[in-house]
C-alpha positions as CSV (number, residue, x, y, z in Angstrom):
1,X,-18.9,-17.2,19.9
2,X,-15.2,-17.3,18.6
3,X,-15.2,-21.0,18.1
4,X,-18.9,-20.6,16.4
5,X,-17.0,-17.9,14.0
6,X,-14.0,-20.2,13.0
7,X,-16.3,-23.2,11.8
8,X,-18.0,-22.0,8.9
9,X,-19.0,-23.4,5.9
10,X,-17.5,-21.5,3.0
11,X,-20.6,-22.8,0.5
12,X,-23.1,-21.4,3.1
13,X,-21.0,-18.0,2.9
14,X,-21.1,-17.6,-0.9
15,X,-24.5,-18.4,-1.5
16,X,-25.2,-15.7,1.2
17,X,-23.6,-13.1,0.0
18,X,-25.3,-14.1,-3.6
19,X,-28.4,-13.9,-2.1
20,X,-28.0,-10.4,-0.1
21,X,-26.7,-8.9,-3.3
22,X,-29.0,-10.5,-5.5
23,X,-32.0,-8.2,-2.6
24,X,-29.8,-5.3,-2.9
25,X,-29.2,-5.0,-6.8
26,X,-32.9,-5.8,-7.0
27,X,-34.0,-3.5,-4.6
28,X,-32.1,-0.6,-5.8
29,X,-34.3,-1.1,-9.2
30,X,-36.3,0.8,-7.4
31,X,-35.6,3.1,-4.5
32,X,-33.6,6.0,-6.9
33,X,-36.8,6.2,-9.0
34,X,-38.6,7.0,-5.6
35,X,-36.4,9.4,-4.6
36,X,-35.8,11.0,-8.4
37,X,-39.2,11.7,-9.0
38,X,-40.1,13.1,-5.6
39,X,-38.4,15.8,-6.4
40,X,-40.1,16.4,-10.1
41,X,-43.5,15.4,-8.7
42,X,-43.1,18.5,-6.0
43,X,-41.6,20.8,-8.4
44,X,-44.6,20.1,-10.9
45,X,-47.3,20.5,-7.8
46,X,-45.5,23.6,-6.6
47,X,-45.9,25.1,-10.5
48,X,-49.7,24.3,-9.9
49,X,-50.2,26.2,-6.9
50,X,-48.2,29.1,-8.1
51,X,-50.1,29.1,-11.4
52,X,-53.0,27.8,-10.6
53,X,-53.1,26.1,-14.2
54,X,-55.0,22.7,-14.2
55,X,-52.4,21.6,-16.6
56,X,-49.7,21.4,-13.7
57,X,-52.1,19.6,-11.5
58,X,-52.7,16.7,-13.9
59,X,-48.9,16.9,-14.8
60,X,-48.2,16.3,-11.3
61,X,-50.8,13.4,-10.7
62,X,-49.5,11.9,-13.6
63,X,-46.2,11.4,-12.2
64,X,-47.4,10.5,-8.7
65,X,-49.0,7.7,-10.2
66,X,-46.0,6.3,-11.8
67,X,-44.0,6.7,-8.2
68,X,-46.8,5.4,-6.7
69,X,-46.5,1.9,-8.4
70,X,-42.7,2.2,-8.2
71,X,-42.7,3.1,-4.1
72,X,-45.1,0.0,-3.2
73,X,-42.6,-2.5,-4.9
74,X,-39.7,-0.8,-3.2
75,X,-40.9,-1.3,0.1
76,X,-42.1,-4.9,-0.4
77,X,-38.4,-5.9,-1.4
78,X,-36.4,-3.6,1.4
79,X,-38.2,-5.8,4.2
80,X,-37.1,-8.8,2.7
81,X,-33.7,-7.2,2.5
82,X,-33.5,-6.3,5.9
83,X,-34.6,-9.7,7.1
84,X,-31.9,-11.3,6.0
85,X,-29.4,-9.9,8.5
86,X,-31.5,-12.2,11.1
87,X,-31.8,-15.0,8.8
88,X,-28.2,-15.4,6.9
89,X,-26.1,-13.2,8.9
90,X,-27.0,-13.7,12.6
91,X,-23.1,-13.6,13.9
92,X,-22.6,-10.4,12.2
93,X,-26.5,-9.0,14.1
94,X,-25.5,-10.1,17.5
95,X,-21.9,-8.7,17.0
96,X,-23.2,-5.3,15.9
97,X,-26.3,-5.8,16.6
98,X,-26.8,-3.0,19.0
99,X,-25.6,0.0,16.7
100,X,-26.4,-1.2,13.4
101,X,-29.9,-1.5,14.6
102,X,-30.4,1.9,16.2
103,X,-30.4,3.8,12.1
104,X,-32.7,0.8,11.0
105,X,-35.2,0.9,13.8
106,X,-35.3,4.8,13.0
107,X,-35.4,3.9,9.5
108,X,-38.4,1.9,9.7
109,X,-40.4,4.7,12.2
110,X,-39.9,7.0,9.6
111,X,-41.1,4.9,6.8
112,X,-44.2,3.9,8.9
113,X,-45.3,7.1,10.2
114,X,-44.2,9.8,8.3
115,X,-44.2,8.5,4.7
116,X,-47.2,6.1,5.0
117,X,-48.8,9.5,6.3
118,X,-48.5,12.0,3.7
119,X,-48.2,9.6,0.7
120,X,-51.8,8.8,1.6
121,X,-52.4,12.4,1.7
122,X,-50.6,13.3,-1.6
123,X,-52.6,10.8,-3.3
124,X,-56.4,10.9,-1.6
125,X,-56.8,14.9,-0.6
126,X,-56.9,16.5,-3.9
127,X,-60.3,17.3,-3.3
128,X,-60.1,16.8,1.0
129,X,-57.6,19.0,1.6
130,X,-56.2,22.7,0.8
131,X,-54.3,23.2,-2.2
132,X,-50.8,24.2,0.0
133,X,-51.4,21.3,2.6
134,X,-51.5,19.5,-0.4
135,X,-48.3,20.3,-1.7
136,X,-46.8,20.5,1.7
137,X,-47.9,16.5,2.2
138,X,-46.1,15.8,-1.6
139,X,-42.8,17.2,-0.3
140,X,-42.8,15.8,3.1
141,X,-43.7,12.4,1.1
142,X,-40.4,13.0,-1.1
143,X,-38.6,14.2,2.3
144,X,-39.4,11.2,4.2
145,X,-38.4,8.7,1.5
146,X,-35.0,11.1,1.7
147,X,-34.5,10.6,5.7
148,X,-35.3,6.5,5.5
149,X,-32.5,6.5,3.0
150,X,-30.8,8.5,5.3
151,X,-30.6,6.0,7.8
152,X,-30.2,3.3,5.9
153,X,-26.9,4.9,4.4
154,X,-25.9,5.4,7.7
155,X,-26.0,2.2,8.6
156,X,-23.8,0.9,5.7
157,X,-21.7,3.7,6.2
158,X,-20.9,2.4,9.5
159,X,-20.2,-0.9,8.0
160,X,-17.5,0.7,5.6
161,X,-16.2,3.2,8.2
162,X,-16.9,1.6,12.3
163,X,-16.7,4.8,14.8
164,X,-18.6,5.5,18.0
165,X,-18.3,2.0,19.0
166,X,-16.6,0.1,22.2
167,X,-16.6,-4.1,22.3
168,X,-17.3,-5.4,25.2
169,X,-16.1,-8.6,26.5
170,X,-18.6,-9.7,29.2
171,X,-21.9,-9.2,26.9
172,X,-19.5,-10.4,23.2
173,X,-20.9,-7.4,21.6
174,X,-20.0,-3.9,19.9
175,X,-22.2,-1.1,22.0
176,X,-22.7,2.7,20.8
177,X,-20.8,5.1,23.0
178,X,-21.9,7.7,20.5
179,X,-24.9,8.1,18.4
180,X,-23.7,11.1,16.8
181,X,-20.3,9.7,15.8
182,X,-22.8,6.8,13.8
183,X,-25.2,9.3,12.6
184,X,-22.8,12.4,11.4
185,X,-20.1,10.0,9.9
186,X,-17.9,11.3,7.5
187,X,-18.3,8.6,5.8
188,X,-21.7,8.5,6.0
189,X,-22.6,12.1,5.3
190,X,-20.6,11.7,1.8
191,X,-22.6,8.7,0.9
192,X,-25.9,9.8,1.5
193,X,-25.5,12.8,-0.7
194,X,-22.9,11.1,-3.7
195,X,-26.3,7.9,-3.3
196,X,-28.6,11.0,-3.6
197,X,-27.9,12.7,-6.1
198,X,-27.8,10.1,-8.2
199,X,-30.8,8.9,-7.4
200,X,-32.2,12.3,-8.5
201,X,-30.3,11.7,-11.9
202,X,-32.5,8.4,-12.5
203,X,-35.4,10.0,-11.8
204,X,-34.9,12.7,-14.1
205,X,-33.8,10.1,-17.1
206,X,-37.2,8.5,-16.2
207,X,-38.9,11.7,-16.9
208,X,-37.1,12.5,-19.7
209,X,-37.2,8.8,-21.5
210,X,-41.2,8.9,-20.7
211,X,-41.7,12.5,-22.7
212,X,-39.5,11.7,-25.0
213,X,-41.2,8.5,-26.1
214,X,-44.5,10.6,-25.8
215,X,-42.9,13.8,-28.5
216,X,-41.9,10.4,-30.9
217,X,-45.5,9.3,-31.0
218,X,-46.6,12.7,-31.1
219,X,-48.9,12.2,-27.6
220,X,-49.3,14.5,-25.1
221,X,-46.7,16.9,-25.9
222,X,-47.4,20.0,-23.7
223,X,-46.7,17.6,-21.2
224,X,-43.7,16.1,-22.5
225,X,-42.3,19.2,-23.4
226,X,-42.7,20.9,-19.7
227,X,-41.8,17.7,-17.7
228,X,-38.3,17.5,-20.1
229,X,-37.7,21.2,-19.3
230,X,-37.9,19.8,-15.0
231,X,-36.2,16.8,-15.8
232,X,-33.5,18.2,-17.7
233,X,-32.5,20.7,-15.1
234,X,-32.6,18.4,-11.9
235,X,-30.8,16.3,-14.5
236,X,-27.9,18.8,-15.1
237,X,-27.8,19.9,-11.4
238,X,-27.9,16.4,-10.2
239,X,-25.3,15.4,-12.5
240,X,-22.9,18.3,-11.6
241,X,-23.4,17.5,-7.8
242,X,-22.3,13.5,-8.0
243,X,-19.0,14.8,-9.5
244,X,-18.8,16.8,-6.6
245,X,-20.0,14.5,-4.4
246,X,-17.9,12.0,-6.3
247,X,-15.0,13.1,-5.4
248,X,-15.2,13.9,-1.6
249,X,-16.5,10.5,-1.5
250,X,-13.6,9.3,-3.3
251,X,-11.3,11.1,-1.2
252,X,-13.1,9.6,2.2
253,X,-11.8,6.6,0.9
254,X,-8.8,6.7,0.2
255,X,-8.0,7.7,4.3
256,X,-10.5,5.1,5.6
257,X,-10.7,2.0,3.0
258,X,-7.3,2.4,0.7
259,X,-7.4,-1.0,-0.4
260,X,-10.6,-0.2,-2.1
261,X,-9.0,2.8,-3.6
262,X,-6.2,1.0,-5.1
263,X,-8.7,-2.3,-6.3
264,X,-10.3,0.3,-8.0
265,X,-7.4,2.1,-9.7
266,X,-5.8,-1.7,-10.0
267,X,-2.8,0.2,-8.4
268,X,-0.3,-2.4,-7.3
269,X,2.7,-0.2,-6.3
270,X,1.6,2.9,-5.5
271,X,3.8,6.2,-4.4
272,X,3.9,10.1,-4.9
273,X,2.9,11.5,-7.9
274,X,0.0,8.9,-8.9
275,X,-1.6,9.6,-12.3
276,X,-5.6,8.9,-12.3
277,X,-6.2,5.8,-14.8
278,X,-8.9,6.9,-17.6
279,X,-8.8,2.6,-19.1
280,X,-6.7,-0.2,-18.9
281,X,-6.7,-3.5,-20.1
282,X,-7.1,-5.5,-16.7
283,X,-8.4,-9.1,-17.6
284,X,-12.3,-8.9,-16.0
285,X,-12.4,-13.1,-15.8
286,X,-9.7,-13.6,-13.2
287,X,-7.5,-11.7,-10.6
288,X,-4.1,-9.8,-11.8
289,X,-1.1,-11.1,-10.3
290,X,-0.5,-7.7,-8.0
291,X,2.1,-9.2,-6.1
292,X,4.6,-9.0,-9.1
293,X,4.0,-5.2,-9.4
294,X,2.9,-5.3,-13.2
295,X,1.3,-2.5,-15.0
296,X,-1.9,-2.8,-16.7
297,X,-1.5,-3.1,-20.4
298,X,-2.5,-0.3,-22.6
299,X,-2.9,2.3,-19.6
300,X,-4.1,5.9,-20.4
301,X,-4.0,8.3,-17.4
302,X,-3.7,11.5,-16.4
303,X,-0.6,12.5,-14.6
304,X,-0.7,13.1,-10.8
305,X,-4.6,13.2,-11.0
306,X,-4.8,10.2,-8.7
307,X,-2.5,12.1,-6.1
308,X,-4.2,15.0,-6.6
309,X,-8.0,13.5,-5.6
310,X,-6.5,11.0,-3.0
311,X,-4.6,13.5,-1.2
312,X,-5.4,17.0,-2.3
313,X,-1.2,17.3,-3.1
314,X,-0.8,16.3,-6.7
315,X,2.9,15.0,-5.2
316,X,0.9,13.2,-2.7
317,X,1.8,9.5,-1.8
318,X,-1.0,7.2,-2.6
319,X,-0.6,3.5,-1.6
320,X,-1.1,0.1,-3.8
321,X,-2.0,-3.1,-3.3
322,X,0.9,-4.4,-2.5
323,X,2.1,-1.2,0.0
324,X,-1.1,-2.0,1.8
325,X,-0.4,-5.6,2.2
326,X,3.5,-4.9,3.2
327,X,2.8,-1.6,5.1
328,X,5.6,0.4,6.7
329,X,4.1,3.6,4.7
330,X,3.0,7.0,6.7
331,X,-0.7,7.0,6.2
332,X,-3.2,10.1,6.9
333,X,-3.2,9.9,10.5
334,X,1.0,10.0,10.9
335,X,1.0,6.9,11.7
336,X,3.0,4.0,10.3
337,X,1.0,1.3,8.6
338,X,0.9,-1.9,9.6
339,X,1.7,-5.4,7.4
340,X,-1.3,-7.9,6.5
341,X,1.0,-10.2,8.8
342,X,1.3,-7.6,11.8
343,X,-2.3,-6.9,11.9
344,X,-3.3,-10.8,11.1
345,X,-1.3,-11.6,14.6
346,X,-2.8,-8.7,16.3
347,X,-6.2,-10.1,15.1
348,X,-5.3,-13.4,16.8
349,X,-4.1,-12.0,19.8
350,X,-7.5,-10.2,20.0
351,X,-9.0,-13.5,19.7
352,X,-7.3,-15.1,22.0
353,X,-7.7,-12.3,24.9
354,X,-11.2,-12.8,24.4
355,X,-11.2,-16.6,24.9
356,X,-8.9,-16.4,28.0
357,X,-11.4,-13.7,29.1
358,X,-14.3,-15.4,28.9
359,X,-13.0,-18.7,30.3
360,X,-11.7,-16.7,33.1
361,X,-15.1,-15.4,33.8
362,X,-16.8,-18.6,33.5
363,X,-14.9,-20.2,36.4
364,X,-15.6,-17.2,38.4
365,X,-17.7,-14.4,38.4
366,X,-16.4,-12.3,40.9
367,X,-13.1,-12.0,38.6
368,X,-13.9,-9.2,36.8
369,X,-12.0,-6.5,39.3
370,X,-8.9,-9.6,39.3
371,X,-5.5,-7.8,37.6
372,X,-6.0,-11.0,35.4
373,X,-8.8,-9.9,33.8
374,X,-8.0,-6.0,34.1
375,X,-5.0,-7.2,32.0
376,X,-7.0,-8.8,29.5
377,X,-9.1,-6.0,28.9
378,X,-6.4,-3.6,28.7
379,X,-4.4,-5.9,25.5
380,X,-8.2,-6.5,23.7
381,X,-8.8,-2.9,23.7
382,X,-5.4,-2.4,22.3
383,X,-5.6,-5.4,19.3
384,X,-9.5,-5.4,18.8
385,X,-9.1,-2.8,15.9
386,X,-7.5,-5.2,14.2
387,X,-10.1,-8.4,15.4
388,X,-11.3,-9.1,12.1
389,X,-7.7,-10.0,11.1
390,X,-7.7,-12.5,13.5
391,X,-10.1,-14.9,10.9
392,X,-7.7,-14.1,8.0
393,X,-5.2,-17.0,6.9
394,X,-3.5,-15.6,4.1
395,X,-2.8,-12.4,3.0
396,X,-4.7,-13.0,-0.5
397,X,-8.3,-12.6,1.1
398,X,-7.5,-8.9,1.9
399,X,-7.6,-8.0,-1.7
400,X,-11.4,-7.6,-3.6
401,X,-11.7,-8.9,-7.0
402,X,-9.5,-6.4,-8.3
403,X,-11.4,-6.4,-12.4
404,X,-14.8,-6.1,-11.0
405,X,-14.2,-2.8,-9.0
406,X,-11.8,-1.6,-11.9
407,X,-14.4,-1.7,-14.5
408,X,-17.5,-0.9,-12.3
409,X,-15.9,2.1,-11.8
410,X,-15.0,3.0,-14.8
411,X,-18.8,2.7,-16.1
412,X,-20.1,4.8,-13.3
413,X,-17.9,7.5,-14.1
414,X,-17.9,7.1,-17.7
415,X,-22.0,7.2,-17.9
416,X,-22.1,10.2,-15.6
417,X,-20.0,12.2,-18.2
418,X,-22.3,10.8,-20.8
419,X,-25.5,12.0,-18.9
420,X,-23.7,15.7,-18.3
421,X,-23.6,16.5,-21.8
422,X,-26.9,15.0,-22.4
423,X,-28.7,16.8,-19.8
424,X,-26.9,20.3,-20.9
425,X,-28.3,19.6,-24.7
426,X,-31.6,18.8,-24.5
427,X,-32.4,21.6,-21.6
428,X,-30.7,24.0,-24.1
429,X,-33.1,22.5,-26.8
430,X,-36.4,22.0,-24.6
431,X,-36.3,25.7,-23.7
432,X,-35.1,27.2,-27.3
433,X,-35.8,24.8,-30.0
434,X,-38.6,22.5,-31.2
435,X,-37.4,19.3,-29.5
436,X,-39.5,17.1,-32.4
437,X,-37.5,18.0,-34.7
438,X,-34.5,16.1,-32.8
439,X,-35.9,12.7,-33.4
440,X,-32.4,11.7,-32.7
441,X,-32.2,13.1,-29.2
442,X,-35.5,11.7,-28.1
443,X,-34.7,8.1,-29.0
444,X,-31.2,8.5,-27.3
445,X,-33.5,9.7,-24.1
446,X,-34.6,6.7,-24.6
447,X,-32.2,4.5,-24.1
448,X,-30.1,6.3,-21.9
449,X,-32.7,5.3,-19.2
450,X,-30.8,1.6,-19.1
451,X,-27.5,3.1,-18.7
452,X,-28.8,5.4,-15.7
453,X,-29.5,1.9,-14.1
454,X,-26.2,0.1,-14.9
455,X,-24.5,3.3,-14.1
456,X,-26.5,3.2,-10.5
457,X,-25.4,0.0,-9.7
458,X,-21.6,-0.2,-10.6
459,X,-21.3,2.4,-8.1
460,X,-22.9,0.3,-4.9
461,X,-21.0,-2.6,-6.8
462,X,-17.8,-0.6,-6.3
463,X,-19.0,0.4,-2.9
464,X,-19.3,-3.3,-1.5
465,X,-16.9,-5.0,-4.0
466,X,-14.3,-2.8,-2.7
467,X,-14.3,-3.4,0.7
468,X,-14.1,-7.0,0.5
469,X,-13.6,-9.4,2.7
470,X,-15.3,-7.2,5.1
471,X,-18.9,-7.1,5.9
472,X,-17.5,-4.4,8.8
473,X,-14.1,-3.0,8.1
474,X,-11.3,-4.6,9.8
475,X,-13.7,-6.1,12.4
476,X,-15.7,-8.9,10.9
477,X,-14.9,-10.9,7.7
478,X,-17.9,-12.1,5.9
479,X,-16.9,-15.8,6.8
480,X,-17.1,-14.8,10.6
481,X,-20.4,-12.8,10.2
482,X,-23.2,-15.6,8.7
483,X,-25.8,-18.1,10.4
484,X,-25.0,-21.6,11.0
485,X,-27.3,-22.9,8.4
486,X,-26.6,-25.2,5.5
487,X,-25.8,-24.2,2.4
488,X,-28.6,-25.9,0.8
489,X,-31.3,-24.1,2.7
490,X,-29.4,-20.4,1.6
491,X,-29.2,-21.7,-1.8
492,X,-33.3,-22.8,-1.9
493,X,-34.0,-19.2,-0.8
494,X,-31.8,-17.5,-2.9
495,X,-33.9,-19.4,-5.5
496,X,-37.2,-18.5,-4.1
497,X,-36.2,-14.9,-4.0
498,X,-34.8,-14.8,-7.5
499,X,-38.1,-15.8,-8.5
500,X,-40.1,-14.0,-6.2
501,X,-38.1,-10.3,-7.3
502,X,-37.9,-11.1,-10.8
503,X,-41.6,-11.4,-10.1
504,X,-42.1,-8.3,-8.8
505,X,-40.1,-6.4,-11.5
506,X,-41.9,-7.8,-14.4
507,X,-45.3,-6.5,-12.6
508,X,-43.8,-3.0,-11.8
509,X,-42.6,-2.7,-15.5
510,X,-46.1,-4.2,-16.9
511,X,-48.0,-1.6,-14.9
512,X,-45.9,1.2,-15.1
513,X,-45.7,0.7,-18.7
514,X,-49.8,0.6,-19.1
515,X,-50.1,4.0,-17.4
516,X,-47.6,5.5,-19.7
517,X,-49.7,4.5,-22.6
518,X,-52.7,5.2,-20.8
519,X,-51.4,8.9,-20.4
520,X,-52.4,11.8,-18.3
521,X,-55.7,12.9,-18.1
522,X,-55.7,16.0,-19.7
């Protein structure tokens, strides 16, 4: 497999990764509308069964009808997304196959069963089943969608952060020695609810864009005034839990994937004391020359801030680019840090274990008890941490496209403050003002629902920009992890399925925009 994993073609890489990000950016089009307006679609039911005000009920089924069209799309383009792990990236499947198929397998029973289950309820029984089942089958529609993300985050978690894990020589694969370690990551944990939480803030900017439109053409305003009064507070409450979530997220980081950290700071030479970078001038078309320890131009930060969320010490050290890549720095643990070199021969010792292993093996089977072999198990265990290394030739490819995470991360954060302050205005308006007088704020409602996207996406941008090379941290570049096929044959479907989403999209907005105009029916 080793010798499979060294002869790659580098075209065939790149047009893979195009492709899986192209399904992922696509993809997450529409799963944060699912899960945003679960939760406003079960708070409006849970207003009819307490009133028992037809209104409510109509208000609800009005909004189950726009996730309906939006759920359906999302699940047509995760299957194709999860496909292409066989397809482009079969190294990386049998390597890991074993765990990062266990939260994906569960993933897909729970999608099957339990949200194919009540969706059909929530949307058939009106008149088949008790009012309370009713809303009880709306919730546990919104709750399953919740769990398969779940999973899903779980599994990419992994990917950023590999624990409960042991490789094992004779079968050339990574196998679980703890589901609960993969399942209750800390890494993982943080990501499902910072991913969350957000996607409850798109759902709520839906809601709100929608009525807003609705008060401008002076349609259906009950209903646009009650849904902005939901959406505005799951807004605000959203909001305020993605800083929070933010920053434990953030902090996760910086002890498990530092180099992302510092990409996204563009923090070259780090040390104690760091100050938190608000903007910078950092040139977005090409990579900074890190190595000669140059400041961004035209910095504004905040003193100490960075050492402050990195470490929870506002003295605290916090590493660069280029203390990562020299190492000889204490990190979290106590322990020293390695250099890109140091770990790069530990990588190819780890490599070469493993060949002698398995050749040993070949020319007899009953050596596997030999002190040989016992020997060789003993120094893999010790240098496969660093395995992934092994594939790296130069130092360079352990750095991420330093401009793209810089800047991603800057609108992600920079949007969330905008939504904060527009969330807290027009709840204060919705529940003490006439909000058609405030043209204004309903056409910025409007068009903040673009921005709730962008902002959506620089943050899993960040999230997989950031820890580049690796497809699994410190244990598989992406060179090492995709099929033998050709370039040409990744590149035809990368086409096909650039076609085949954009597709898709246009016919989710065309639909979703004729039952807006269409309206409740009230």
């Amino acid at each position: 497999m080793t010798d499979t994993l060294i002869n790659f073609d580098i075209a065939a890489v790149d047009w893979a990764r195009a492709q899986f990000a192209l399904t992922a950016i696509y993809h997450w089009l529409f799963v944060p509308l699912t899960l945003g307006l679960a939760v406003i679609m079960g708070i409006a039911e849970t207003l009819y069964y307490v009133k028992k005000d037809e209104f409510w009920k109509e208000t609800a089924k009005f909004w189950q009808r726009l996730f309906g069209v939006n759920f359906a799309i999302g699940v047509a383009t995760g299957i194709i997304l999860e496909f292409q792990f066989g397809t482009n990236w079969s190294n990386y499947s049998w390597f890991v196959g074993d765990i990062f198929g266990a939260p994906l397998a569960i993933e897909g029973i729970v999608a099957f069963f339990m949200e194919s289950t009540f969706v059909a309820v929530m949307f058939f029984g009106w008149t088949k089943v008790s009012r309370g089942f009713h809303l009880a089958s709306t919730w546990l529609t919104g709750l399953g969608a919740t769990i398969s993300a779940w999973w899903i985050l779980v599994a990419n978690a992994w990917m950023q952060y590999p624990t409960g894990c042991e490789f094992n020589p004779d079968t050339m694969r990574n196998e679980m020695t703890s589901f609960l370690s993969v399942a209750l990551s800390p890494v993982g944990v943080d990501k499902f609810l910072h991913t969350v939480t957000s996607a409850w803030i798109i759902g709520a900017l839906f809601v709100t864009a929608v009525s807003g439109w609705y008060l401008l053409k002076k349609r259906h305003e009950r209903l646009a005034v009650e849904s902005i009064k939901i959406s505005s507070a799951v807004g605000l409450v959203a909001t305020l839990l993605a800083v929070h979530t933010g920053d434990t997220s953030a902090y996760m980081v910086s002890k498990v994937q530092p180099m992302k950290l510092a990409a996204m700071e563009a923090l070259y030479d780090g040390g104690t004391a760091q100050p938190l970078t608000v903007m910078a001038l950092v040139n977005p078309f090409s990579q900074p020359d890190y190595a000669k320890g140059e400041e961004p131009k035209m910095k504004i930060a905040v003193p100490k801030m960075l050492s402050l969320l990195a470490t929870r010490d506002m003295n605290g050290y916090v590493p660069g680019v280029n203390d990562i890549l020299n190492g000889g720095y204490t990190m979290p643990d106590g322990t020293t840090a390695l250099s890109a070199e140091e770990k790069m021969e530990r990588g190819r010792k780890a490599i070469g274990d493993l060949k002698e292993y398995r050749t040993l093996m070949a020319k007899d089977a009953n050596a596997a008890n030999s002190p040989k072999a016992e020997e060789l198990r003993k120094s893999l265990k010790e240098n496969m941490p660093y395995f992934g290394y092994g594939f790296v030739k130069e130092r360079s490819q352990l750095v991420p496209f330093i401009p793209v995470c810089f800047y991603a991360f800057r609108a992600m954060v920079g949007l969330g403050t905008l939504f904060i302050a527009f969330f807290a205005i027009i709840m204060f308006l919705a529940y003490k003002k006439d909000l058609k007088k405030f043209r204004w704020l309903l056409w910025t409602a409007v068009g903040l629902l673009p921005l709730g996207y962008i902002a959506s996406e620089a943050g899993w941008i960040v999230a997989e920009m950031g820890r580049q090379p690796w497809t699994i941290q410190d244990m598989l570049p992406t060179w090492a992890g995709v099929s033998a096929v050709g370039s040409g044959s990744v590149m035809l479907t990368f086409f096909i399925f650039l076609a085949l989403f954009t597709t898709l999209l246009a016919v989710e907005i065309n639909i979703m925009l004729k039952q807006i105009k269409k309206g409740p029916e009230l």
